[in-house]
C-alpha atoms as one frame of an Amber mdcrd trajectory, in Angstrom:
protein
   0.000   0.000   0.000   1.195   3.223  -1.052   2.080   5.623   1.997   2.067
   9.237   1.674   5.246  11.355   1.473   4.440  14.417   0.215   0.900  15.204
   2.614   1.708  12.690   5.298   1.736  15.774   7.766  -1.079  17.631   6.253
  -3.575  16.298   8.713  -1.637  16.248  11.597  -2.618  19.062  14.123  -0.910
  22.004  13.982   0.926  20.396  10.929   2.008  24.230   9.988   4.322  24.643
  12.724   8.094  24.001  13.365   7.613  21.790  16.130   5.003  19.584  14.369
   7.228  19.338  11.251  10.851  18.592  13.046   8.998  15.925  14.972   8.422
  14.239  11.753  11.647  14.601  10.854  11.905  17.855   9.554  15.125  19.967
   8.246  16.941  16.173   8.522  17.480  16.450   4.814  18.825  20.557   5.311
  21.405  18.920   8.057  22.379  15.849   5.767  22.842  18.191   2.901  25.055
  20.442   4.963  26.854  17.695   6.928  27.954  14.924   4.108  27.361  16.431
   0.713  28.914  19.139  -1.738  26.602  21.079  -3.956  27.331  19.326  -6.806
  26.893  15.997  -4.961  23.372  17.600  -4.358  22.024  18.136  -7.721  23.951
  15.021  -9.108  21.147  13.524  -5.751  18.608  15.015  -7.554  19.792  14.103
 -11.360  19.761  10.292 -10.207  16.421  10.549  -8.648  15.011  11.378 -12.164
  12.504  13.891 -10.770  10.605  16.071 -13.020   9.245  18.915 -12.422   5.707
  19.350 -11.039   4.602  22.544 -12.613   3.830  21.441 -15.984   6.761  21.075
 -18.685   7.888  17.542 -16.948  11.914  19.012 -17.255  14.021  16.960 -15.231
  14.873  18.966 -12.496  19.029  18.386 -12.023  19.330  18.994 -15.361  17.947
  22.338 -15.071  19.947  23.187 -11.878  22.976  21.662 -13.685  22.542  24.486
 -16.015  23.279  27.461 -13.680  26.864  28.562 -14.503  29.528  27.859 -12.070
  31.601  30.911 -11.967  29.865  34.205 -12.312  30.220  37.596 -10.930  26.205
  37.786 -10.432  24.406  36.637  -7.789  22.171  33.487  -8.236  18.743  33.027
  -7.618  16.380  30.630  -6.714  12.266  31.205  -7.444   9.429  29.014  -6.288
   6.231  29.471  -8.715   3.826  28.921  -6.078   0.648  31.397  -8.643  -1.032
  28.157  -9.097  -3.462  29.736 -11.554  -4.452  26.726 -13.542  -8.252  26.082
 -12.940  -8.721  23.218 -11.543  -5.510  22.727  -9.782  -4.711  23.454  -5.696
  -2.165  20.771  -4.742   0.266  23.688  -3.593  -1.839  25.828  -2.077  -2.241
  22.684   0.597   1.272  22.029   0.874   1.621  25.995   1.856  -1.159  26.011
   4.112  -0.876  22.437   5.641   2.930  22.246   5.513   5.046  25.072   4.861
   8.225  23.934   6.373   8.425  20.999   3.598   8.782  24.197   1.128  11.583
  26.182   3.256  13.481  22.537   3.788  12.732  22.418   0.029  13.990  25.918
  -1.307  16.973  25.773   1.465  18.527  22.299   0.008  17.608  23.683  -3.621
  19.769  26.683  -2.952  22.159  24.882  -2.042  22.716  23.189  -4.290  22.934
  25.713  -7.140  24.620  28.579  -5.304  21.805  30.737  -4.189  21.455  32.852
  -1.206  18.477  34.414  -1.798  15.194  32.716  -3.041  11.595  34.415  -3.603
   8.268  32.567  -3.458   6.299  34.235  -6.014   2.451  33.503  -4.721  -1.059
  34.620  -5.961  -2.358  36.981  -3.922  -5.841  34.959  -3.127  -3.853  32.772
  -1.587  -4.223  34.762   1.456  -4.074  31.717   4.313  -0.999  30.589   2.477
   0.932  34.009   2.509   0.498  34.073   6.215   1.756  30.589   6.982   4.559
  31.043   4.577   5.373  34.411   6.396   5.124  32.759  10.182   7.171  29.836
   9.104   9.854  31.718   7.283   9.872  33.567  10.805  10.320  30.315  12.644
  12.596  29.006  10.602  15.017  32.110  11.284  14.681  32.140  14.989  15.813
  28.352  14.698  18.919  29.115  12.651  17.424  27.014   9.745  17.552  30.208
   7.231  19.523  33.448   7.677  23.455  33.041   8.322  25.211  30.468   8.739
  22.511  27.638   8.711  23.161  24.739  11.276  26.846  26.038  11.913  28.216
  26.015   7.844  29.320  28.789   5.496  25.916  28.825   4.071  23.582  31.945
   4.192  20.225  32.078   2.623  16.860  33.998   2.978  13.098  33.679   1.817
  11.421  36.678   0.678   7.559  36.487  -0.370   6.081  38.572  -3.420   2.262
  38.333  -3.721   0.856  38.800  -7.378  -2.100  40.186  -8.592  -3.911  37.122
  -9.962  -2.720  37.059 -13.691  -2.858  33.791 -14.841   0.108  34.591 -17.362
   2.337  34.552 -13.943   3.029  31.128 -13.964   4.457  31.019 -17.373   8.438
  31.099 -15.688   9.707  34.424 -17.284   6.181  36.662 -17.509   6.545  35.314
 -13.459  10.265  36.921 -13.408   9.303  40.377 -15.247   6.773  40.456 -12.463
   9.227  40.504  -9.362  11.066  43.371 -11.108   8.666  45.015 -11.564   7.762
  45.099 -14.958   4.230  44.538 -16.405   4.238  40.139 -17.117   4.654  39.462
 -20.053   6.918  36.251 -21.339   9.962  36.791 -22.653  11.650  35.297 -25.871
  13.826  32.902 -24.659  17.408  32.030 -25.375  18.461  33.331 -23.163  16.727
  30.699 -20.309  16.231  31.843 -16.950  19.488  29.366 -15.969  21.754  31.874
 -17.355  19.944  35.433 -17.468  16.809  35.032 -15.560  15.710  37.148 -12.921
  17.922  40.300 -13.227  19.831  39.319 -15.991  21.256  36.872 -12.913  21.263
  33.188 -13.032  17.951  31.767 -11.974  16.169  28.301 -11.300  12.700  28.100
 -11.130  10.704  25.290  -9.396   7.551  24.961  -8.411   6.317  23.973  -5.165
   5.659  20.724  -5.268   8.844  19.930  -7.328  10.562  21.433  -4.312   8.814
  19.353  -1.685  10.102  16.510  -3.118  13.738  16.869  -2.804  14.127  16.925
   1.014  12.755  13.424   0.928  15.078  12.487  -2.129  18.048  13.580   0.334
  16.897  11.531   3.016  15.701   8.553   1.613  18.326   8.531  -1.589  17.552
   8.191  -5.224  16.646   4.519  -5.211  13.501   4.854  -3.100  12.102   7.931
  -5.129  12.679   6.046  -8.099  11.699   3.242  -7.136   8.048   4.619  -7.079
   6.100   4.989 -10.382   7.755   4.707 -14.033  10.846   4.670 -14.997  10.689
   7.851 -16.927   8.507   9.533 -14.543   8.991   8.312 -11.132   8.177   9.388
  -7.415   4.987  10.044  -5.762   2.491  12.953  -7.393  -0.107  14.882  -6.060
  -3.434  14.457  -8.417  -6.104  17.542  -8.266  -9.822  15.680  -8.498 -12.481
  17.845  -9.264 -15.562  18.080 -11.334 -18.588  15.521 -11.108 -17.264  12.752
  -8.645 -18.512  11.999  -5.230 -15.603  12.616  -3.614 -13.679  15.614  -5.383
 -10.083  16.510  -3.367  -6.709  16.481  -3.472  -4.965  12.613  -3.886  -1.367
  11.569  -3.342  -0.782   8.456  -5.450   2.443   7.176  -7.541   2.985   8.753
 -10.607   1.664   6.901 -13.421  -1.351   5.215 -11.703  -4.283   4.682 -14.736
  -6.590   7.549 -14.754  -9.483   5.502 -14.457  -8.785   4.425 -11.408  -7.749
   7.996 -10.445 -10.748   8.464 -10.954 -12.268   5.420  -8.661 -10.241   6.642
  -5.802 -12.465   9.934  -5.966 -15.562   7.990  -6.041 -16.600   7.844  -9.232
 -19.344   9.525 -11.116 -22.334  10.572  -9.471 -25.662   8.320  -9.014 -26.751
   7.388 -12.278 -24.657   9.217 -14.621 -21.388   7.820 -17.022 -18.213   9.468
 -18.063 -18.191  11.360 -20.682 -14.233  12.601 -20.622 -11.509  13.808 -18.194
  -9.240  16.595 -18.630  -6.144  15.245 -17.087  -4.002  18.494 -16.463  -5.556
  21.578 -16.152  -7.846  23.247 -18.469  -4.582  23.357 -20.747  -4.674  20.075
 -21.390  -6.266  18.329 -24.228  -9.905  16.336 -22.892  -9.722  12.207 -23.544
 -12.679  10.470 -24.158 -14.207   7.646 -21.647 -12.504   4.781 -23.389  -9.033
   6.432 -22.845  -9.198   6.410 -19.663  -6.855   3.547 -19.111  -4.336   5.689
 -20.000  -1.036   6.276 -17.193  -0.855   9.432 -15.660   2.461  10.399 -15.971
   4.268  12.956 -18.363   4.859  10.105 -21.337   1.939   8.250 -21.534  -0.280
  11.338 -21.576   1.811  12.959 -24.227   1.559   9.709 -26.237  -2.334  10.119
 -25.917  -2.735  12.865 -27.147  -2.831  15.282 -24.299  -0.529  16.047 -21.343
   0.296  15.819 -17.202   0.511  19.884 -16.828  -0.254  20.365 -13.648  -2.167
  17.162 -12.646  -5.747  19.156 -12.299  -7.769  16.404 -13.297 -11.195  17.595
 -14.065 -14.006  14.943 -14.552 -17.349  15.026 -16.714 -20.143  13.296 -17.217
 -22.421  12.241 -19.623 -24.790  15.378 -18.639 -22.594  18.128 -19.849 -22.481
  19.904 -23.168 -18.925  19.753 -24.427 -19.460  22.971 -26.420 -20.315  24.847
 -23.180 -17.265  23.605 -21.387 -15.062  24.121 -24.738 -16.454  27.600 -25.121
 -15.524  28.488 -20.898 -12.056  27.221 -21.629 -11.186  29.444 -24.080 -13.358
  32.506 -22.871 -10.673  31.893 -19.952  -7.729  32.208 -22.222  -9.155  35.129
 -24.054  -9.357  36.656 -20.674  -6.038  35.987 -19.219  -4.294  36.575 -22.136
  -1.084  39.355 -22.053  -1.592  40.820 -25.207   1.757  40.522 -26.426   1.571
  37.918 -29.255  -0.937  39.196 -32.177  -1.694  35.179 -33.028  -2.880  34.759
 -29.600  -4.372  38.383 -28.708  -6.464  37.849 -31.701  -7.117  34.450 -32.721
  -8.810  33.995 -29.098 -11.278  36.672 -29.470 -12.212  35.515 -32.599 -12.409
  31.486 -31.620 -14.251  32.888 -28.119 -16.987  34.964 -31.392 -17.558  31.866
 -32.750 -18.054  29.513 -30.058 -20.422  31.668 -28.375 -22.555  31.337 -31.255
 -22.962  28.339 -32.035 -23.505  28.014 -28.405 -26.521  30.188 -28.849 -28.337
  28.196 -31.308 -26.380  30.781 -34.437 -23.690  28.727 -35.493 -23.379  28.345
 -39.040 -22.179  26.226 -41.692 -17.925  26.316 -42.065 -17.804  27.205 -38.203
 -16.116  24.384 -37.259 -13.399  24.408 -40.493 -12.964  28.427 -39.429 -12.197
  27.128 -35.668  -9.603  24.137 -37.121  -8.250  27.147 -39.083  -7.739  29.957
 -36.210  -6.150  26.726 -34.038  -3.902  26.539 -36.776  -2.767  30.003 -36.413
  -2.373  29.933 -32.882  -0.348  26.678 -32.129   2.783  27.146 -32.110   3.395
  31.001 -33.231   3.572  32.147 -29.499   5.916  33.580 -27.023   4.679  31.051
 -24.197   2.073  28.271 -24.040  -0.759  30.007 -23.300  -2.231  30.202 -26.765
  -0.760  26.420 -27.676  -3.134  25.502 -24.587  -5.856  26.885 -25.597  -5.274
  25.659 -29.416  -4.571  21.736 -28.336  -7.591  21.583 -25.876 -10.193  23.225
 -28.607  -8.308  20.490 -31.572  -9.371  17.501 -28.888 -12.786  18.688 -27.908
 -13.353  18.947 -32.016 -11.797  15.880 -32.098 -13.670  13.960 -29.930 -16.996
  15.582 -29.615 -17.626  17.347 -32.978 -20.994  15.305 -33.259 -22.235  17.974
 -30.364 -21.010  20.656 -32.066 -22.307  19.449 -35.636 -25.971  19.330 -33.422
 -25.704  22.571 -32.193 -25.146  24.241 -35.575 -27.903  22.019 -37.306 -30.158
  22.069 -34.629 -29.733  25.655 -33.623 -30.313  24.748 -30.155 -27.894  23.315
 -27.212 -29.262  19.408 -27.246 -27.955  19.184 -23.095 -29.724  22.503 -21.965
């Protein structure tokens, strides 16, 4: 039986505390770090483990860190996207709130390892329960020498600083996040350079996100063997899974990476009394919808990818056979439209125009070539933009056409919605 790692303190009481957290073991990994390994020997830890980051792209996470330059005159930087803006995704927002000190142990050992003294956890401002914890653990942590100067007695210094954003979705693509904390309205930037060479500042930069960082204390503890030892080869460790939609028993699930989605979905309860599946979106609205009879499929960053959609951020959204796929198509990308920078014309504009259409033949309007005009303005989209925002958008409209154009098709000959 599969035992939690990553939330096994989350209903402890008073799990947000110091105490509660070093009596689990906490800031072992910080002191093991310190005590028997180099930096280097750190992120080669990490490299062996084969983790991949949480947040979405799937990078493995020592590689990135092995990309920070050794000798440079600037400072170095680590950054924790913790703006968790994906609907239907709050698996750090309970780490924060539930366990904070598993995210200081986490950016501490991180640091670390790539040279950085200073680290800022870039958080949406609704978050507000999770600012405050962050903030009283960040002071706790000082007062018991496990951040400031000269953590647990060695030459290493290193502080936590908090920036709240303003809710802009666009924030957790990595640089539009980094334009932010200077200052600077988000928008992404055109990368090379990456943020491992010129990120924030023009200074070296690794960005993780939180649950990617909660991982790696346990990684130093318990070796590379045991994390990979858990899940696929390719994509191993334990995951946290975001259930929500129309199942009994929507919430947050820690489970091995790769487990099927179908029974992903079991563990949540199921569909409702007498209703079916109609489709899952595995990863956050960004993620292309599969069918009921693909719901066999492994939920880990390669499987998905070879069915046709993708991890992202593990939001897994379930709905059933009483939904109109053109309604929940048509929210999507009215959510896109809406978050949106601006910067890229392809995106700026192909979105209002795809949100035009949808609405009508939502409203009974829709007219013949509709669908051929949407395939077209996907076209335009995918791929021709600074970040993934619009290539989201694109890839999730493509699979609801894909798999669903018979409701669409009824909505434009029928002139009416057939579910409502």
């Amino acid at each position: 039986m599969f035992e939690p790692v990553l939330l096994k303190n989350v209903a402890v009481p008073d799990s947000h505390l110091l105490s509660t957290y070093e009596a689990g073991g906490g800031y072992q990994a910080l002191a093991k770090a310190l005590r028997e390994y180099t930096p280097d020997e750190v992120v080669n830890l990490v490299k062996q483990s084969n983790l991949r980051g949480r947040g979405g792209a799937g990078f493995p996470t020592g590689m990135k860190w092995s990309f920070v330059p050794k000798q440079v005159d600037k400072p170095k930087y680590l950054c924790c996207n913790a703006d968790e803006g994906e609907p239907g995704t709050f698996k750090d927002r309970i780490i924060m709130e539930r366990d904070p000190h598993q995210l200081i142990e986490g950016l501490a050992v991180s640091a670390y390892a790539i040279g950085a003294k200073t680290a800022y956890v870039y958080i949406r401002g609704e978050y507000v329960t999770a600012i405050r914890r962050l903030e009283e653990a960040i002071a706790e942590a000082h007062e018991k020498g496990y951040l400031g100067s000269r953590i647990l007695g060695s030459d290493f210094n290193f502080t936590v600083h908090i920036h709240c954003g303003a809710g802009a979705y666009i924030c957790g693509e990595e640089t539009a996040m980094l334009e932010s904390l200077e200052g600077k309205r988000a928008q992404p930037r055109l990368k090379p350079p990456f943020p491992a060479v010129a990120g924030l500042y023009a200074s070296p930069t690794v960005i993780n996100n939180v649950e990617t960082l909660a991982c790696v204390p346990h990684i130093v503890v318990r070796g590379p063997d045991w994390f990979r030892d858990i899940g696929p080869d390719k994509s191993p460790g334990p995951k946290l899974y975001c259930v929500s939609g129309q199942v009994h028993k929507p919430g947050l699930y820690e489970l091995p990476m790769g487990i099927p989605l179908r029974e992903l979905v079991d563990h949540a309860g199921g569909p409702l009394p007498g209703r079916k599946i109609k489709a899952v979106i595995p990863g956050g609205v960004s993620a292309p919808v599969i069918p009921e009879h693909g719901l066999d499929v492994g939920m880990d960053f390669d499987s998905l990818t070879a069915a046709g959609s993708m991890l992202g951020s593990a939001g897994v959204i379930v709905i059933d056979d009483t939904t109109c796929m053109v309604k929940v198509a048509t929210r999507i990308i009215e959510f896109f439209h809406h978050e949106s920078c601006g910067k890229c014309t392809p995106c700026r504009e192909g979105l209002n125009w795809v949100v035009k259409v949808l609405r009508r033949i939502e409203a009974g309007d829709g007219a013949p070539g509709d669908l051929e005009q949407l395939e077209m303005l996907c076209k335009g989209i995918f791929g021709n933009t600074f970040c993934a925002l619009g290539d989201g958008a694109a890839m999730g409209l493509r699979a609801a056409l894909a798999h669903f154009r018979d409701e669409f098709v009824a909505h434009i000959e029928e002139r009416r919605c057939p579910f409502h």
